[in-house]
C-alpha positions as CSV (number, residue, x, y, z in Angstrom):
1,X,9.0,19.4,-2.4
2,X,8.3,17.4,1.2
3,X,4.8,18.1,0.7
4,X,4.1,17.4,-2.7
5,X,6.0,14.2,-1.7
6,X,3.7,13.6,1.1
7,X,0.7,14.3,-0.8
8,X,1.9,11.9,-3.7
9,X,2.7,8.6,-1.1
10,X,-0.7,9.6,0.5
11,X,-2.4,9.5,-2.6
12,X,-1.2,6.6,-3.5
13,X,-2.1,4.5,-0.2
14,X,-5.6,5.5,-0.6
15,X,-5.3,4.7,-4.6
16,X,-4.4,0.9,-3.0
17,X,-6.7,0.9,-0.4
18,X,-9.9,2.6,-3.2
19,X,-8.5,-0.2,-5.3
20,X,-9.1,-2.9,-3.2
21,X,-12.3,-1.8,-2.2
22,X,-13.6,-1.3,-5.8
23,X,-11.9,-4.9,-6.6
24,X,-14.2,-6.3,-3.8
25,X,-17.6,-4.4,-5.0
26,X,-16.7,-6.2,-8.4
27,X,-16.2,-9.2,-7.1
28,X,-19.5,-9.1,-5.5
29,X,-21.4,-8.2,-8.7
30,X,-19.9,-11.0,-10.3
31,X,-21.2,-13.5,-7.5
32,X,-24.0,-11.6,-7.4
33,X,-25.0,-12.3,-11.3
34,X,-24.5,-15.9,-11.0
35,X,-26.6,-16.3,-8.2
36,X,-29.7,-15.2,-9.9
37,X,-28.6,-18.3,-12.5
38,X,-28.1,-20.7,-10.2
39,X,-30.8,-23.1,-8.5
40,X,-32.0,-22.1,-5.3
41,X,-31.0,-24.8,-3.0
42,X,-27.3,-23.7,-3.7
43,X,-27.5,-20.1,-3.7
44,X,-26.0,-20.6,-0.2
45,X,-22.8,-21.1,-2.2
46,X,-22.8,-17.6,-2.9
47,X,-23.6,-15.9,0.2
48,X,-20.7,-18.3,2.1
49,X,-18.2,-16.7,-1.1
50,X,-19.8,-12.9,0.2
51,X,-19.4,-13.6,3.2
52,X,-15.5,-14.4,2.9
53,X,-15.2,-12.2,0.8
54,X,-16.2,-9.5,3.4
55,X,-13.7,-11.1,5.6
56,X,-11.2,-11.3,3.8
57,X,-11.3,-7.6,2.7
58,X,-11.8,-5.8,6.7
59,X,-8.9,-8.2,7.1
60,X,-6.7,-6.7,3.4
61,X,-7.8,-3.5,4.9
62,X,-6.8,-3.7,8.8
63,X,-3.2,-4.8,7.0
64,X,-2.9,-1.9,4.9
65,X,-3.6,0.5,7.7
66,X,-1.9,-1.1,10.2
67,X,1.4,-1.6,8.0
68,X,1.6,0.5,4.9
69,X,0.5,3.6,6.2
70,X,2.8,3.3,9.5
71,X,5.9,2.4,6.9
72,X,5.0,5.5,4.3
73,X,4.9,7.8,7.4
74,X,8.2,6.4,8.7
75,X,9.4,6.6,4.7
76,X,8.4,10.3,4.9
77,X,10.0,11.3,8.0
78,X,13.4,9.8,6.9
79,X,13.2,11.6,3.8
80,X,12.4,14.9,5.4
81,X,15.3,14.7,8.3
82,X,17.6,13.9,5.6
83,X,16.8,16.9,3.5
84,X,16.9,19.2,6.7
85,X,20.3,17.8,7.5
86,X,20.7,18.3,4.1
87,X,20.0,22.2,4.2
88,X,22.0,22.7,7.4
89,X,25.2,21.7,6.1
90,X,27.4,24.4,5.0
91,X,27.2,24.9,0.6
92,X,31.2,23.7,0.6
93,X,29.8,20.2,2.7
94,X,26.8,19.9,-0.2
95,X,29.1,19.8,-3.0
96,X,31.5,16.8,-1.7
């Protein structure tokens, strides 16, 4: 069970992290399309919005490693010490 539990909470911090990347690539194929419609003295406007936008997701991603990663790993550990304290009490101690 610890590793199918491990495998789950990893799976799901990369689901976040794949989702914020693929929200990001959308976002830039929306700008993208109304940049072809707009005139070409403000295109500018959209490359300052990519730009930002490529800011702003290093800086989504830098949090999610740095904190939720660090916090699932610390989640996990918990988990598994309880459940080998857990499995070294004696059967009479598990049932109180």
């Amino acid at each position: 069970m610890n590793t199918n539990l491990t495998v789950h909470i990893e799976a799901k911090v990369k689901q976040a992290e794949d989702n914020i990347k693929n929200s990001y690539r959308q976002y830039i194929d929306d700008i993208e399309g109304l940049k072809a419609l707009m005139p070409e003295e403000q295109r500018y406007i959209i490359n300052e919005l990519a730009a930002e936008a490529d800011r702003r997701q290093e800086r989504l991603l830098t949090i999610a490693g740095i904190y939720l990663r660090p916090y699932v790993t610390a989640h996990i550990r918990t988990i598994l010490a309880l459940e080998s304290a857990n499995d070294t009490l004696p059967a009479s101690d598990k049932t109180a």
